[in-house]
KEDO-119956 format. One line per field, with one value per residue (C-alpha): x, y, z; residue in three letters; residue number from 1; chain. Coordinates in steps of 0.05 Angstrom, whole numbers, plus 5000, padded with zeros to 4 digits. Each point is the difference from the previous one (the first is absolute). Layout:
BEGIN
px <- c(X  ...)
py <- c(Y  ...)
pz <- c(Z  ...)
r <- c(ALA  ...)
k <- c(NUM  ...)
c <- c(A  ...)
END
This chain:
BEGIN
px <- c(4999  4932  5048  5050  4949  4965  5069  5018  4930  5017  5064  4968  4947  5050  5038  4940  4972  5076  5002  4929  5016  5076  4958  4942  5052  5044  4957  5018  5053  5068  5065  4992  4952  5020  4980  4936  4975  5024  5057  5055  5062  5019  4943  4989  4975  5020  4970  5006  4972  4979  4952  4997  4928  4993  4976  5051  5016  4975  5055  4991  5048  5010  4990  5009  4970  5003  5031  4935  5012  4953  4995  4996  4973  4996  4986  5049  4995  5065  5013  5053  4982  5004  4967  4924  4964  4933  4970  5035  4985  5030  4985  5027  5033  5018  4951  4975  5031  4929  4982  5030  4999  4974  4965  4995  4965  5019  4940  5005  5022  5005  5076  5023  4998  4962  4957  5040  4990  5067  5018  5057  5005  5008  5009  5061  4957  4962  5035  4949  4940  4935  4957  4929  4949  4932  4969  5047  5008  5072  5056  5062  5082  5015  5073  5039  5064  5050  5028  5050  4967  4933  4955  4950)
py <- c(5845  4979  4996  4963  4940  5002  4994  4941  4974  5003  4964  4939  4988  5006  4948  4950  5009  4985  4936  4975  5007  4963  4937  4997  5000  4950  4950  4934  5022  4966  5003  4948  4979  4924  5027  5035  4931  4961  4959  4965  5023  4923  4975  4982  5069  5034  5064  4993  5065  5069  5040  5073  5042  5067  4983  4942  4930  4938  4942  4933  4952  4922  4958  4921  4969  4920  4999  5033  5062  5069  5070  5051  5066  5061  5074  5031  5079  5040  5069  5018  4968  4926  4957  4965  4943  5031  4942  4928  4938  4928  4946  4931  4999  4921  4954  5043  4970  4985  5074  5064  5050  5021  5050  5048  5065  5050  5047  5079  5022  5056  5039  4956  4988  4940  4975  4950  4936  4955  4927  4948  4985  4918  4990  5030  5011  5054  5067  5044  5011  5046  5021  5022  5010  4973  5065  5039  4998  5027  4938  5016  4967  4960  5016  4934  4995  4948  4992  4945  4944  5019  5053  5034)
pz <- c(5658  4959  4939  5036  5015  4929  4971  5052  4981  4917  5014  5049  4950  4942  5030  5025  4919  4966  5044  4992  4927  5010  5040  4948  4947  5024  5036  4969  4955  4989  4974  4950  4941  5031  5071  4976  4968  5065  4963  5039  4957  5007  4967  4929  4984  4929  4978  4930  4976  5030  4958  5023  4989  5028  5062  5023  4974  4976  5017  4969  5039  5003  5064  4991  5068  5004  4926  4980  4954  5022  4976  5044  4977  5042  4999  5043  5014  5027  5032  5035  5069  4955  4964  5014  4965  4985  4960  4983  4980  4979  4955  4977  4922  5011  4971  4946  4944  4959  5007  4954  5054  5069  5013  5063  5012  5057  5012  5006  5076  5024  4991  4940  4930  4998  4983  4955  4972  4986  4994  4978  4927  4994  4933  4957  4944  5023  4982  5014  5059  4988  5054  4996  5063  4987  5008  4943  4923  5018  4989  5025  4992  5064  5016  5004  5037  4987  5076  4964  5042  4985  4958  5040)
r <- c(UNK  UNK  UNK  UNK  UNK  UNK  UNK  UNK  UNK  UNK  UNK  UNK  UNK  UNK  UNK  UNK  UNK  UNK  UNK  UNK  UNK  UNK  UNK  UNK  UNK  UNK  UNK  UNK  UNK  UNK  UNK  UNK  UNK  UNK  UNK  UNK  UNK  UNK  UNK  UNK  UNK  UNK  UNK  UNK  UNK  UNK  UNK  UNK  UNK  UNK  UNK  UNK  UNK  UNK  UNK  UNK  UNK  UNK  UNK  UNK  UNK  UNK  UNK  UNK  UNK  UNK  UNK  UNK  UNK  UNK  UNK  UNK  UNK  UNK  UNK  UNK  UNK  UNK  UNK  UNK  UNK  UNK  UNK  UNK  UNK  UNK  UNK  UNK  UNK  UNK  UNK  UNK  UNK  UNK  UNK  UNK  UNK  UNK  UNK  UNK  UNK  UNK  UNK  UNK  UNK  UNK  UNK  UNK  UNK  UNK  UNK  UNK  UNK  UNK  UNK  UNK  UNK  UNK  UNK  UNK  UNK  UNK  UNK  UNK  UNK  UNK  UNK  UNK  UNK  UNK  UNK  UNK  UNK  UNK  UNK  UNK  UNK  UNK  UNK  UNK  UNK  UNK  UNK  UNK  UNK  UNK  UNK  UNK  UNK  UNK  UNK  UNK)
k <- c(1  2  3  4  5  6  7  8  9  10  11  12  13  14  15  16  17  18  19  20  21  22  23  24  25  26  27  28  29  30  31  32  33  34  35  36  37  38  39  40  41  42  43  44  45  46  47  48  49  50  51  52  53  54  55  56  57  58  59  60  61  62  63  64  65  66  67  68  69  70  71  72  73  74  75  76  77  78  79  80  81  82  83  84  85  86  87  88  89  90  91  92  93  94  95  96  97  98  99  100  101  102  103  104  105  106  107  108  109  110  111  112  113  114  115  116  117  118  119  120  121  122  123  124  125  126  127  128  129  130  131  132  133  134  135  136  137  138  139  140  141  142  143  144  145  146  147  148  149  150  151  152)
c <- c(A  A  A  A  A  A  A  A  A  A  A  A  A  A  A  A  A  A  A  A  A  A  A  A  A  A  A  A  A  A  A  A  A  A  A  A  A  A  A  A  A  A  A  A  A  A  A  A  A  A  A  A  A  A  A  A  A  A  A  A  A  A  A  A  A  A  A  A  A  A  A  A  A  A  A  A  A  A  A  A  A  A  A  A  A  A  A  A  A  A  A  A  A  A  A  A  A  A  A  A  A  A  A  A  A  A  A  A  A  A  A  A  A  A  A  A  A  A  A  A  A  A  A  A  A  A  A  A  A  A  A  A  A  A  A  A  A  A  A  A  A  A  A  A  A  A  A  A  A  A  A  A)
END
C-alpha cells in the first residue's frame, strides 16, 4: 500500500512539474513572428531580413506610418510553444538624407546573442562598415546586408 501512494505521489508531482514547465514556457508565445511583434497582417509591415544567431533571431522589417518610412528591429526567440519578442525597437530612416549611416546599439540581455550594434547605410558609396567599442583595440567587419530596398 505505502508503495502504492509514493508511486501515485511520483506521478501527481510529475505531472504538476511537466505543466508548470509547459505554462512558463509558453506564456506569451505565438504562432507568428508578425503576432509576436503585434503586427496587423494588413498593415504596411515588411520583414525584410531575418538574421538567425544561436539563440533566436534578429528581424529587421519595414513599417511606413503616415508616409513616414521606420525600421523595425527585433530579437525574437522561438521554441516549440512559439515565438516571443524579447527585445525590439524602431526608428525613422526618412529625413536622413545629410547623414552616411545610422547607428543603433542593442545591449546584451539575457538568453540572446546580443549585444549588437547595427544601422542603415545612406550613402551607396560606402562598401564596407568597421566596428570598434571604446573600451577595445579589437576592430571588427560590420556585416552589411543589401535587403534590395535598403542596406542594413
Amino acid at each position: 500500500m505505502k508503495k502504492k501512494i509514493i508511486l501515485i505521489s511520483t506521478v501527481v508531482i510529475s505531472v504538476i512539474v511537466f505543466l508548470i514547465f509547459i505554462a512558463s514556457n509558453s506564456n506569451g508565445r505565438t504562432d507568428s513572428i508578425q503576432e509576436a511583434l503585434d503586427k496587423n497582417p494588413n498593415s504596411n509591415f515588411e520583414i525584410i531580413h531575418e538574421e538567425y544567431t544561436d539563440k533566436g533571431s534578429i528581424v529587421f522589417s519595414i513599417n511606413v506610418d503616415n508616409n513616414k518610412k521606420y525600421l523595425s528591429t527585433a530579437f525574437i526567440s522561438k521554441n516549440i510553444f512559439g515565438y516571443k519578442d524579447l527585445y525590439s525597437g524602431v526608428s525613422s530612416i526618412d529625413g536622413l538624407g545629410k547623414r552616411d549611416l545610422t547607428i543603433k546599439y542593442f545591449p546584451a540581455i539575457k538568453q540572446t546573442s546580443l549585444p549588437i550594434y547595427f544601422g542603415v547605410i545612406l550613402n551607396d558609396e560606402i562598401v564596407k562598415v568597421n566596428v570598434r567599442q571604446s573600451d577595445n583595440s579589437e576592430i571588427k567587419n560590420a556585416k552589411i546586408i543589401d535587403t534590395g530596398d535598403i542596406r542594413i
